[in-house]
C-alpha positions in Angstrom: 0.0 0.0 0.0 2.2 2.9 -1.2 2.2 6.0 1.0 3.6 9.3 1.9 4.5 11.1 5.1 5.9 14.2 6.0 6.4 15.6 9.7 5.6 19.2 11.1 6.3 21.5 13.4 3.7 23.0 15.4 4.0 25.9 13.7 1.4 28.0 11.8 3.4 27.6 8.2 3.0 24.1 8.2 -0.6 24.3 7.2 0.4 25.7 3.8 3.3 22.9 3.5 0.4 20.3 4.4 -1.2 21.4 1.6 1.5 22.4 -0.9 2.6 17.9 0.2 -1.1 17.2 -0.2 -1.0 18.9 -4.2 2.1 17.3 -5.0 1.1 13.7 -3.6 -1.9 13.7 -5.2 -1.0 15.3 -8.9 -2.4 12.5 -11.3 -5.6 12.8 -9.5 -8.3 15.3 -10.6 -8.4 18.5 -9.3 -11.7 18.5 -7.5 -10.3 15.7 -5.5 -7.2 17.5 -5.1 -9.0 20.7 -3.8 -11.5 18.8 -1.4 -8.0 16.7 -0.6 -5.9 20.0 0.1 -8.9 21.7 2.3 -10.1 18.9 4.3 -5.7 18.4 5.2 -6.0 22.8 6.0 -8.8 21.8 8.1 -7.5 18.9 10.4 -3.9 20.6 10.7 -5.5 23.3 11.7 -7.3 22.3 14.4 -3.7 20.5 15.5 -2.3 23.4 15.6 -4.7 25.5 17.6 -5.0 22.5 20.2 -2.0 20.3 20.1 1.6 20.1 20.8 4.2 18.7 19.3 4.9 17.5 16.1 2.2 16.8 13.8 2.2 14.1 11.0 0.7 14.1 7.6 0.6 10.4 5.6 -1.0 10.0 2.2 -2.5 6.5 1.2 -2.9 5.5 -2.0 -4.6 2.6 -3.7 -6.3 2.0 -7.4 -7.5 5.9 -7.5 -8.5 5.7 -3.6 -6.9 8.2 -0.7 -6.7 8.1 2.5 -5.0 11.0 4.7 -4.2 10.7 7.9 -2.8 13.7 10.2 -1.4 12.5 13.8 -1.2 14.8 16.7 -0.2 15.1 20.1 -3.6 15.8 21.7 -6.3 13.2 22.8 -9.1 15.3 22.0 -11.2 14.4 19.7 -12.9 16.3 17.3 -16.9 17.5 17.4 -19.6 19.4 16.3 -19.9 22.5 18.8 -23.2 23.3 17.0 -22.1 26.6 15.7 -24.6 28.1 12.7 -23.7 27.3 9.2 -22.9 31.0 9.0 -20.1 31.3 11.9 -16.5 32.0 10.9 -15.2 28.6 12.4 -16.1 25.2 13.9 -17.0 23.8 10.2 -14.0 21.0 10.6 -16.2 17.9 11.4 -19.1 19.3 8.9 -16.7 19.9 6.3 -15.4 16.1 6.7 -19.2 14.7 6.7 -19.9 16.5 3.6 -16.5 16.2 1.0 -14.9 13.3 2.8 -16.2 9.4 1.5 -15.7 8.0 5.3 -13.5 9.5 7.9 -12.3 8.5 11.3 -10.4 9.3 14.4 -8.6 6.7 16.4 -6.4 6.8 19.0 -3.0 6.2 19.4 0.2 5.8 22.2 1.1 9.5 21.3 -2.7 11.1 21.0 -4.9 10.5 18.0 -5.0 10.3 14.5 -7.9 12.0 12.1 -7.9 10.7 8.7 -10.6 10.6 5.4 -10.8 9.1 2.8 -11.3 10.7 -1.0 -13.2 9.7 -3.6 -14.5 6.4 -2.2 -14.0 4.6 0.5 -10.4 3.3 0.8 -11.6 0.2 2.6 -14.3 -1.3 3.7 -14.3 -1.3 7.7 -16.4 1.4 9.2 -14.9 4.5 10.8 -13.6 4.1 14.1 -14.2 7.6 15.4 -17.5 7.5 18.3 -18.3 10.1 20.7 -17.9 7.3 23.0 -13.9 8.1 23.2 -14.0 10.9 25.2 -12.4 10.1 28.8 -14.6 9.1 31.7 -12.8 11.8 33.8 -9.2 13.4 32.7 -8.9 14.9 36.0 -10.0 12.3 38.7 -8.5 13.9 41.4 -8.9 17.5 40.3 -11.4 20.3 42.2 -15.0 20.0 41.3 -16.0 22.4 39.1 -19.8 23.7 38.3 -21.0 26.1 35.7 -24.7 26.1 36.8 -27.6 27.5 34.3 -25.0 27.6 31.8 -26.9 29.4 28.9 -26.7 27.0 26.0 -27.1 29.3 23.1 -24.6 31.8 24.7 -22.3 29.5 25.0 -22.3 28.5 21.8 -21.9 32.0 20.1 -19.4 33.1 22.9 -17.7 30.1 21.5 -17.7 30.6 17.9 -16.3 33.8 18.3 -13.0 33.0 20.9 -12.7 29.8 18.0 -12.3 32.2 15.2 -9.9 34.5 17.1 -7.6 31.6 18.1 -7.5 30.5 14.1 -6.9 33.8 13.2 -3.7 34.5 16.0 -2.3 30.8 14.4 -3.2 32.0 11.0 -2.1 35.0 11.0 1.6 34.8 10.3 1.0 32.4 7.4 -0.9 34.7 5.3 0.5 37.9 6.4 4.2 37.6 8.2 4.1 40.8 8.4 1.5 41.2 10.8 3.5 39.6 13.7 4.1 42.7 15.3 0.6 43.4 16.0 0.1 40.3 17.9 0.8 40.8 21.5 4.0 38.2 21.7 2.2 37.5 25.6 -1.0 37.1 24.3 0.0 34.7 21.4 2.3 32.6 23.6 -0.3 31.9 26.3 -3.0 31.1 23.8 -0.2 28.9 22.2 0.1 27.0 25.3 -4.0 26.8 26.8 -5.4 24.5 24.0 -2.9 21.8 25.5 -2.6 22.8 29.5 -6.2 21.2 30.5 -7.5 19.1 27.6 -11.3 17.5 28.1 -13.8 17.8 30.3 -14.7 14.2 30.5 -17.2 12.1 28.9 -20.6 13.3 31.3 -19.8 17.0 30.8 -19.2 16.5 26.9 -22.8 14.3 27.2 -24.7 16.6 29.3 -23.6 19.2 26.8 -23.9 17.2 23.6 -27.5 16.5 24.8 -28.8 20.0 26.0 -27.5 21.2 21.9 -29.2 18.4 20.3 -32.6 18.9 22.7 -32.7 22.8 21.8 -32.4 23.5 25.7 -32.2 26.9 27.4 -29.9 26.1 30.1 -27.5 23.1 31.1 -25.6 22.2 34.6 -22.0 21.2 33.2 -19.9 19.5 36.1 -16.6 18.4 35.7 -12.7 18.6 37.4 -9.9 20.2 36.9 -6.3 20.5 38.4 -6.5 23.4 41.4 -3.1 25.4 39.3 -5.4 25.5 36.7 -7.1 28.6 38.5 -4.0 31.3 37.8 -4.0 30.1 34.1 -7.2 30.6 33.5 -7.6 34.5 35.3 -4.4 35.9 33.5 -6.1 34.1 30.1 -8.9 36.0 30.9 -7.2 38.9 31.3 -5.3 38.5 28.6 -8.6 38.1 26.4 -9.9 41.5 27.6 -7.0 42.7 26.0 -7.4 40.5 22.7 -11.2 41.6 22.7 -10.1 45.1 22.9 -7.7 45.2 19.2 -11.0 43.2 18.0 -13.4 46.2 18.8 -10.6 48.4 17.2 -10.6 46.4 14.2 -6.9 45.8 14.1 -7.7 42.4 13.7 -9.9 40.0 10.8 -12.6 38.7 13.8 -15.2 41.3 15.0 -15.3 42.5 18.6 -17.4 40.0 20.8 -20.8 41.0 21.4 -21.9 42.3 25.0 -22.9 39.2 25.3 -20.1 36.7 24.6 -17.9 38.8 27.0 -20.4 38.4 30.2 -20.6 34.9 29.0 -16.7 34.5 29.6 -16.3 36.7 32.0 -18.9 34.7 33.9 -17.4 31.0 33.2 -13.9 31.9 33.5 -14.2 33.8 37.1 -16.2 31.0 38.1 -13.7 28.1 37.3 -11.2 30.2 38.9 -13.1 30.8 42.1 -14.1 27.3 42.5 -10.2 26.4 41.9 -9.8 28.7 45.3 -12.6 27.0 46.9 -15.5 29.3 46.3 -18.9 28.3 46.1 -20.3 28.1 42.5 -23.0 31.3 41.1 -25.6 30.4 38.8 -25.7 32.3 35.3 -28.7 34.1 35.9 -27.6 35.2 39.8 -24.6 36.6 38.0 -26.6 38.7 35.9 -28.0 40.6 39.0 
């Protein structure tokens, strides 16, 4: 089974080297398969590079006119649907996959995981391997016991949207535009470098009580899980950090809009309170904290 591999840094210009390997790899194929080939391999060493460390891998398959492309990371996370809308400026990944990719899969490995798909067909006929069953009963066992109560579900989710797009765009940034690497507060772009991998998961009944109050259309959701006590000081100067991120956003200095109102209560809110329950407070509903 003839195959390629190339390995790269977790650095920003190796997106375009993924894809400039992926063209070359594939150049006897057509180029709709080599365009839905070099976007979906954008897409997954993207999201390594905003949430993984170390090196990240890129192996191309090949067999009668079949692909498969696999890209190996560091991280155990594995990806999901956030249940952005179709019109937000990132979390697309997995719906990308479902829609150009033939059958694609995550698996995990002794290192962290590996996302691969397959283009035009099938490359074999076992089914993929990725469930939402993966996700780890409980990273943090014997971390502090953390609560976001009333959690507001549809918040969340465009609070969400809008931090995801400004993490792709700090990553990003330097590959279209090195020029620009001045404008990035070198603090800022270091600790948001580091986050994605410091605390990864919140276990598999948080990512289910979540996963279920999307898919039911509910207002509100109780999220419980545990994280490691130093996590607290992390987390406040990241807040603090974002303030200042939000700020250059609202000053349109950078791509993403300025949050809404909104999204910064709604991080604000979760932020202070997994740092105040990582000192021991007790835990505020969303809706107290509005008052």
């Amino acid at each position: 089974m003839p195959s390629n591999r190339i390995e790269l840094t977790a650095d920003v210009v190796s997106c375009s080297i993924a894809r400039r390997f992926v063209q070359e790899t594939l150049d006897r194929a057509s180029d709709d398969l080599r365009n839905d080939a070099s976007l979906l391999t954008a897409e997954v060493v993207t999201n390594a590079l905003l949430h993984a460390r170390g090196p990240i891998t890129v192996e191309i398959h090949q067999r009668d006119g079949r692909y498969r492309i696999a890209v190996g990371d560091r991280s155990e996370a594995m990806p999901t649907e956030k249940g952005y809308r179709t019109d937000d400026a990132t979390g697309r990944g997995v719906q990308l996959l479902n829609i150009l990719a033939a059958r694609w899969g995550c698996e995990r490995t002794d290192f962290g995981k590996v996302v691969w798909f397959d283009l035009p067909e099938p490359f074999e006929s076992s089914p993929a391997t990725y469930t939402d069953s993966q996700y780890s009963d409980d990273p943090y066992p014997n971390g502090v016991a953390i609560a976001l109560l009333e959690s507001p579900v549809h918040e969340m989710i465009r609070t969400g949207a809008h931090y995801d797009a400004l993490y792709r765009e700090f990553r990003l940034i330097l590959e279209l535009d090195p020029r620009r690497r001045e404008e990035i507060p070198g603090r800022l772009f270091r600790l948001i470098s580091q986050l994605g991998t410091s605390f990864v998961g919140y276990g598999r009944s948080a990512e289910d009580s979540w996963k279920a109050a999307v898919r039911d259309e509910r207002p509100a959701v109780d999220i419980h899980f545990r994280l490691p006590s130093e996590a607290g000081p992390v987390i406040e100067r990241y807040n603090e950090l974002l303030d200042e991120a939000d700020d250059y956003c609202q000053r349109a200095e950078f791509l993403t809009i300025g949050p809404t109102d909104e999204a910064l209560a709604v991080r604000r809110w979760a932020f202070t309170q997994v740092v105040g329950q990582c000192r021991g407070e007790l835990p505020m509903p969303w809706r107290r904290s509005l008052h």
